[in-house]
N, C-alpha and C positions, 0 to 999 in steps of 0.2 A: 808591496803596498796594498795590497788586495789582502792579506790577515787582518792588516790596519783596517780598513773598511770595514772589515765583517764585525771584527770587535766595537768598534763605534758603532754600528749597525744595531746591534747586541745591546748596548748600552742605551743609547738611544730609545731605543724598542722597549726596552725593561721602564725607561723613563715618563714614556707616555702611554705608559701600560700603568702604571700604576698612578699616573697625574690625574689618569680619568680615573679611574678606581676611587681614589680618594674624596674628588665628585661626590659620590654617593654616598660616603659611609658618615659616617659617625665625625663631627667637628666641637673642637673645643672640649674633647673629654679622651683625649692621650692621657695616658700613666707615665710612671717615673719621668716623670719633666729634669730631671737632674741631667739626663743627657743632653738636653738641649742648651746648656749655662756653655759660655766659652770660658775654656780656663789660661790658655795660654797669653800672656799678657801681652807682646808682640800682636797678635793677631786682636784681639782687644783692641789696644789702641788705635786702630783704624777701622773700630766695626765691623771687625769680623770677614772682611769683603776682601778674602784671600781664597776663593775656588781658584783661580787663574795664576794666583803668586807660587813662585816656583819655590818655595818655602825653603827646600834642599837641608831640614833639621829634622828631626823624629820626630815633633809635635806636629808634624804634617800629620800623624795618621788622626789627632782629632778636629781634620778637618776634610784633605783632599788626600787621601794617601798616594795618590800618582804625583804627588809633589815631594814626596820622600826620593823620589829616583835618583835626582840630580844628587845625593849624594857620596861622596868620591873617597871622604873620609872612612878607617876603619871604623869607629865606632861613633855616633853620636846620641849625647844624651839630652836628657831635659826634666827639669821636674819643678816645681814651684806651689803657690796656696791664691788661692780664693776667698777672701773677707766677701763671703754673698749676703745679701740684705737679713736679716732676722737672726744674724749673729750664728748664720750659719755657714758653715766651712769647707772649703773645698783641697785638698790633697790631691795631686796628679803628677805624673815623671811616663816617660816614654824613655825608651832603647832601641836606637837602630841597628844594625850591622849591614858595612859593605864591602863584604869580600873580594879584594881582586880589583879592587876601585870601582866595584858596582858592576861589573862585567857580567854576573853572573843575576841580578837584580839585589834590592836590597830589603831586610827580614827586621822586622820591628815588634817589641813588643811596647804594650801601654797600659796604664792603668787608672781611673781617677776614683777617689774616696769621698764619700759625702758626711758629714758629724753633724744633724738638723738638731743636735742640744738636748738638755733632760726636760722634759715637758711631763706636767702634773697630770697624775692621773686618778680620775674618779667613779664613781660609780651610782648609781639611782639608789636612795635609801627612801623608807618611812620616816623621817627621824626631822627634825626643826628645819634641818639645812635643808633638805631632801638630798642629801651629796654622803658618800662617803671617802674621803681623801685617801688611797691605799697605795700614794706614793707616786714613784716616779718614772719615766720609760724613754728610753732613747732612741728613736727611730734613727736608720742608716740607711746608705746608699754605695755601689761599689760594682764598677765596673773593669773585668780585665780581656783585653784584645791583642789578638795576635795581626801582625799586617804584612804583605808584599808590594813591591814596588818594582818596575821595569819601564826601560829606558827603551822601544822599541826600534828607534829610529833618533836619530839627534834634533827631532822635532815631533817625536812622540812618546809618551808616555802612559802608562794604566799600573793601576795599582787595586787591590780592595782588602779587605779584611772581615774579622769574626770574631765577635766578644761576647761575654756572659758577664750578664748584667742579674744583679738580687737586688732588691729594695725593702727593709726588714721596718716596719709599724713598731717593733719592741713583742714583746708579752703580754697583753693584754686581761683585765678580770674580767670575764662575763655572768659570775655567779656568784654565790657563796651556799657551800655543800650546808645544809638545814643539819646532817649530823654531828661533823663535824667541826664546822665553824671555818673549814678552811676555803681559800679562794678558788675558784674555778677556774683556771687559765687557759687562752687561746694564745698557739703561736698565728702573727700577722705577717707573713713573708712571700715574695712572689719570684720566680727566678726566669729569665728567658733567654734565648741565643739570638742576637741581632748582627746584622752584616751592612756592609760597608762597599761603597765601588767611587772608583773616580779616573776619571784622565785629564789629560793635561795636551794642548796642541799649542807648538812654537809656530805660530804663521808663520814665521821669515822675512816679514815686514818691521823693520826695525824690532823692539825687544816686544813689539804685543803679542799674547797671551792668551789662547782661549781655554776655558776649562768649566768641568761640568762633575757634579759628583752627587752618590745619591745615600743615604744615611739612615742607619737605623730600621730598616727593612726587617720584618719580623712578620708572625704570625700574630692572628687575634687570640689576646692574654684573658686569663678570667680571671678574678679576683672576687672571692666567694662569691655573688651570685651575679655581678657583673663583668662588662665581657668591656674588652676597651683594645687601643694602639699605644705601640710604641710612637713618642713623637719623632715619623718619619719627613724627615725632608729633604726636598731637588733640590738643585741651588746650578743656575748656569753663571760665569764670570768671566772676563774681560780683565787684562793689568798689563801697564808699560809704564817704561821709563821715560815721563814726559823729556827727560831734557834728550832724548835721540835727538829731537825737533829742532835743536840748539846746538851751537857749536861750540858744547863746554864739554870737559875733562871728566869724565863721568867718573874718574877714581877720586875726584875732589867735590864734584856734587851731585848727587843725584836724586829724583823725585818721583817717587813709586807712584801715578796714581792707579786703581783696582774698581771696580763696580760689580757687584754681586745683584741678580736677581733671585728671590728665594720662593718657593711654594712648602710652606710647611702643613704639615694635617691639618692642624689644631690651630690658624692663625693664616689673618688673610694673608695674601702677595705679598712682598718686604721688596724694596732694593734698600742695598748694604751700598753707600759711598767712602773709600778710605785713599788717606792722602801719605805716606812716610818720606821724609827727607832726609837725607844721611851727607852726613859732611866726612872728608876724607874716610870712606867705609869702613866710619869707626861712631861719632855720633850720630843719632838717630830721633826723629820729632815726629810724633803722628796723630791724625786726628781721624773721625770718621761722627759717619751721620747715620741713622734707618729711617724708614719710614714706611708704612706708620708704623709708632710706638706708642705704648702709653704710659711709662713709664721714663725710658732709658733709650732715649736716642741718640744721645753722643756720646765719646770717648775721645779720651785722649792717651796721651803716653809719650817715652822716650825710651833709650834703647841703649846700651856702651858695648862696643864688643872688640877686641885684642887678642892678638897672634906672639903667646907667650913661649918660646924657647919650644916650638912646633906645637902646642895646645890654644886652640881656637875656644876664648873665654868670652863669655857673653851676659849679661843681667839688662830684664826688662823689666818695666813696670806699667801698669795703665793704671787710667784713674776713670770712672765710671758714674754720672749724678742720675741717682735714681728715684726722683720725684720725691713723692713723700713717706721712701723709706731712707734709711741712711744712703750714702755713694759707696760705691763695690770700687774696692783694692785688689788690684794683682801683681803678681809679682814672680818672674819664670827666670832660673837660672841654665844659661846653656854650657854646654862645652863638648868639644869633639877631638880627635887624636886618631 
């Protein structure tokens, strides 16, 4: 029991080592904000307020990777899109493996894709417009991570991980050559390695949940002549199955609720509230709350998942109203064997 201590210790220590840190530096001006969108639609639909939910799928690792542990399964996967507001697009799928039913811990990899569209591109001229239109540029986004997960105890858990993350502006003209006539082009690209840590603790008190995970941890990034963060953020949570409280059949109903507290760089305190109800653990109904938001405080969603000739199928979806841009769609397909 005394590893377990040191490593919460560890964890802990790293957490309010860099809680105050962020204190000081720099707020509301993180880069690639694309890490911060949730993709997986399950987790969505209750606001995200699964540090504590023992997730047991490979989309654990874009959230709490000590929640990958629990699972028993040899392989499980995940992958689904993001309709995010300004008709931009998200792509992401995770793989786990657990060899031995997890005895040995279990090894995931992840990915998510970002498509922010062709956006017109122009230039300062002398000329009537004072514009010169020389076409078009696609900025992208594209994150891949590798993860571990370990079950150290049948009421503990740690997991973290390590991704490299690029976020590419397109090609940009900054000129045009006076002998030539041709364009002058800048590449706009940034690349960096960010890491991942989480645990998970089973009180022992009926099914509550505590868990804590820390996200995006990097160095300070420059981007030509300024200097900025990855959007890192703490998140402690809390998650049981209200109906323990009750003396009902828990394989015919059951009521996940979850509360997430969050400290992000770039954005004051959040608590995440999410609710999932699952009828014979097969349908599934979920809602959740943030606050503050300004934007996008609730969600919602549903879930179907089936134990097909030994292949464990699953489709979610959430549905997202986000003020006054359009509402964000998701949609994650699972399955494991």
């Amino acid at each position: 029991m005394k590893k377990y201590t040191i490593i919460t210790a560890l964890i802990l220590g790293l957490f309010t080592y860099t809680t105050l840190q962020a204190q000081y530096t720099k707020l509301a001006q993180t880069g690639m904000k694309f890490l911060s969108v949730s993709t997986d639609a399950r987790t969505a639909g209750f606001s995200e307020a699964v540090t504590a939910v023992d997730l047991g799928t490979a989309s654990a690792m874009f959230y709490n990777h000590s929640t990958m542990a629990s699972i028993k399964e040899f392989t499980s996967v995940s992958f689904g899109n993001v309709s995010w507001i300004a008709d931009i697009k998200y792509l992401h799928g995770a793989i786990a493996f657990a060899p031995y039913e997890g005895e040995y811990g279990v090894i995931g990899v992840s990915f998510v894709s970002v498509d922010y569209g062709d956006l017109h591109e122009t230039i300062v001229a002398n000329n009537d417009q004072g514009y010169i239109d020389v076409g078009t540029y696609s900025p992208k986004a594209y994150a891949i991570g590798i993860g571990y997960a370990k079950e150290l105890s049948t009421k503990f858990a740690v997991g973290g991980g390590i991704k490299f993350v690029k976020q590419s502006l397109g090609t940009s003209v900054i000129d045009i050559d006076q002998n030539s006539g041709n364009y002058v082009n800048d590449n706009n690209s940034l690349s960096a390695v960010a890491f991942d840590f989480g645990i998970l603790y089973r009180t022992g008190f009926k099914s509550l949940n505590f868990g804590m995970s820390v996200r995006n941890f990097s160095t300070e990034l420059k981007y030509k002549v300024e200097t900025f963060q990855l959007p890192l953020t703490f998140r402690i949570g809390l998650s049981m199955d209200a109906m323990d409280l009750f003396n009902v059949d828990k394989n015919t109903h059951s009521l996940l609720i979850s509360v997430d507290a969050s400290h992000p760089r770039d954005y004051n305190e959040q608590i995440y509230v999410g609710a999932e109800y699952t009828f014979i653990n097969t349908f599934s109904l979920r809602a959740g709350f943030v606050s503050p938001a300004d934007e996008h405080n609730f969600a919602a969603g549903f879930g179907i998942k089936r134990n097909i000739e030994g292949v464990n199928l699953g489709i979610d979806y959430a549905y997202q109203p986000f003020g006054v841009f359009n509402s964000v769609s998701r949609i994650t397909f699972n399955f494991s064997f």
